[in-house]
N, C-alpha and C positions, 0 to 999 in steps of 0.2 A: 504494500500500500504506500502513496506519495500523496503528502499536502504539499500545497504550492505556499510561499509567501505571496501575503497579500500587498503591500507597498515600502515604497523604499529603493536603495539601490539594488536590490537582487529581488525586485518585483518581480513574480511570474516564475520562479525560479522554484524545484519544486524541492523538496525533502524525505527521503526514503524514513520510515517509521518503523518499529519493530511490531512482528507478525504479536497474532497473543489478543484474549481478554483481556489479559493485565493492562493495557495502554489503552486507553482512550480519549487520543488527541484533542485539543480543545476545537472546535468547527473553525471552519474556515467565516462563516459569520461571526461568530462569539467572539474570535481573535479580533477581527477587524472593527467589532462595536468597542470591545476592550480598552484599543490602541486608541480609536476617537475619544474615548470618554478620557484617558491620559491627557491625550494631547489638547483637549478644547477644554477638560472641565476646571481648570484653572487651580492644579493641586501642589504643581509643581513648586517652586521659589518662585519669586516675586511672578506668578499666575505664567509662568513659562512651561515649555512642556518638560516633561521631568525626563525623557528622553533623551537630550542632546547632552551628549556627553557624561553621559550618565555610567555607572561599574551598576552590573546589574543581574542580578540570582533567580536560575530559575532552577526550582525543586522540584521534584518528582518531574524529570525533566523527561522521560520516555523521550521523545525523536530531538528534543530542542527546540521544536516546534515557536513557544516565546521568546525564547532568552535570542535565538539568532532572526527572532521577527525584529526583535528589538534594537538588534546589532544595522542592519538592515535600517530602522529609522532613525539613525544616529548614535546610538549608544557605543561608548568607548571599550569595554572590554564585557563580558559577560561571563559566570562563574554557573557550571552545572551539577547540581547534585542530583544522581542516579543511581540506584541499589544494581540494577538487574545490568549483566555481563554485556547482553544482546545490545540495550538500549545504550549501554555506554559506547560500545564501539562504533555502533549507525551517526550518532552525535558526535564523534570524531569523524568522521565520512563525509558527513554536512557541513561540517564548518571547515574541513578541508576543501571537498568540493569547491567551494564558497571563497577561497580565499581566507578565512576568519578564523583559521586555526593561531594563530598567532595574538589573536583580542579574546584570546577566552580560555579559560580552565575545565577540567571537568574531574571534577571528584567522585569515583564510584562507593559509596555509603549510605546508610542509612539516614534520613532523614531527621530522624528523631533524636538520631547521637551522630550527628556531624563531628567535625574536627574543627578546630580550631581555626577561625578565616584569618586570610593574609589579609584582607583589607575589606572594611564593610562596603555594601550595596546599598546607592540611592534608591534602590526600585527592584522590587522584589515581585515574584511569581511563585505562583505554588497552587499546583494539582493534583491532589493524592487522590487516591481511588473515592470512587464516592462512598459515606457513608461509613466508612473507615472510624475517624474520629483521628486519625494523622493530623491534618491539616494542624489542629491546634495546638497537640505536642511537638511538631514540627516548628510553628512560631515561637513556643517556648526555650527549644534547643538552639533555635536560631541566634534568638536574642544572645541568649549565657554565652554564647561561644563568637558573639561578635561578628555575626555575618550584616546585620543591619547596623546603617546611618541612625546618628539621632535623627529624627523627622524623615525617616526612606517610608516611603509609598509603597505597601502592600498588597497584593491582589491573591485572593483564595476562591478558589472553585469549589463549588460543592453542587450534591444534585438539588434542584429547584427547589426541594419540599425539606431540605436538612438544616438543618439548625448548629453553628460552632461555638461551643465556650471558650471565649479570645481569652489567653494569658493577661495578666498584668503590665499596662504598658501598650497596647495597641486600642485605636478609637474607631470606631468604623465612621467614614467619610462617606460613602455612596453605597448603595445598594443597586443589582439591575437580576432579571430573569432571561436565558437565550434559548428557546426550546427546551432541554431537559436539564440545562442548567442556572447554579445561580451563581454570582461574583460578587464578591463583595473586597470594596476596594479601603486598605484600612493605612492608619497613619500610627507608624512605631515611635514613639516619644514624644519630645514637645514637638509644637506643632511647628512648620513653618511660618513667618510671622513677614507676611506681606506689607510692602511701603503703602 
């Protein structure tokens, strides 16, 4: 199976994914509403988009599908954490492909007990399985281990109908619904404080 990038410099360009239940890349809609609501919904620093030149995490990374969407609309380096063998090595493929092996990392671990990050991310992603209940021990491990900016912008997928208990430390900013998903887009510490 291949998603395509939806814009940017490697518009149209597509990304091999790993075969499996396990992965269930986010839609090529839901990416593309996602990337809008970033870029226009004014979350960023002084109401910019938090994109440009952004260091930026994406968890439960199955194909990269975000983190090199994101590399693609600006984003300066991009940091993958992915448990499964298959998914790590396709995400090396893609961002070779791509040119982008060199603006990005990929850590193969568990999400819940990361390692120690070399430098935290303005903007964060994360897709765990749905219904799991990952997602929010995930933000918890994130935080201890210094993967997030004070004020980095957060984005967690869950199915439409689930509900997440956010750790201590993250606000939710927006909410939206995409066919069988839900996104909720959150803010790790103080807030950014616009002029």
């Amino acid at each position: 199976m291949s998603l395509r990038i939806v814009a940017g410099k490697h518009r149209g360009r597509t990304l091999e994914t790993p075969d499996g239940e396990d992965v269930r890349p986010t839609s090529a809609r839901a990416r593309e509403a996602l990337f809008n609501i970033l870029v226009h919904a004014g979350h960023g620093e002084s109401g910019l988009s938090p994109l440009q030149d952004a260091r930026v995490l994406d968890v439960f990374a199955g194909s990269g599908a975000l983190g090199i969407e994101a590399l693609s609309r600006g984003a300066t380096h991009a940091s993958f954490l992915e448990s499964d063998r298959e998914a790590v090595r396709l995400i090396g493929e893609n961002l070779r492909k791509l040119g982008e092996a060199g603006n990005a990392r990929i850590v193969r671990c568990d999400a819940t007990l990361p390692p120690s990050a070399n430098r935290p991310a303005s903007l964060a992603f994360l897709d765990p399985p749905y219904r799991s209940g990952l997602g929010s021990k995930a933000l918890g491990a994130l935080a201890r281990t210094g993967w997030l900016a004070p004020g980095a912008l957060v984005t967690l997928e869950l199915a439409r109908t689930e509900d997440a208990e956010l750790p201590a430390g993250f606000t939710v900013l927006d909410e939206r619904r995409y066919g069988a998903a839900k996104i909720l887009i959150l803010r790790y510490g103080s807030a950014v404080q616009k002029p």
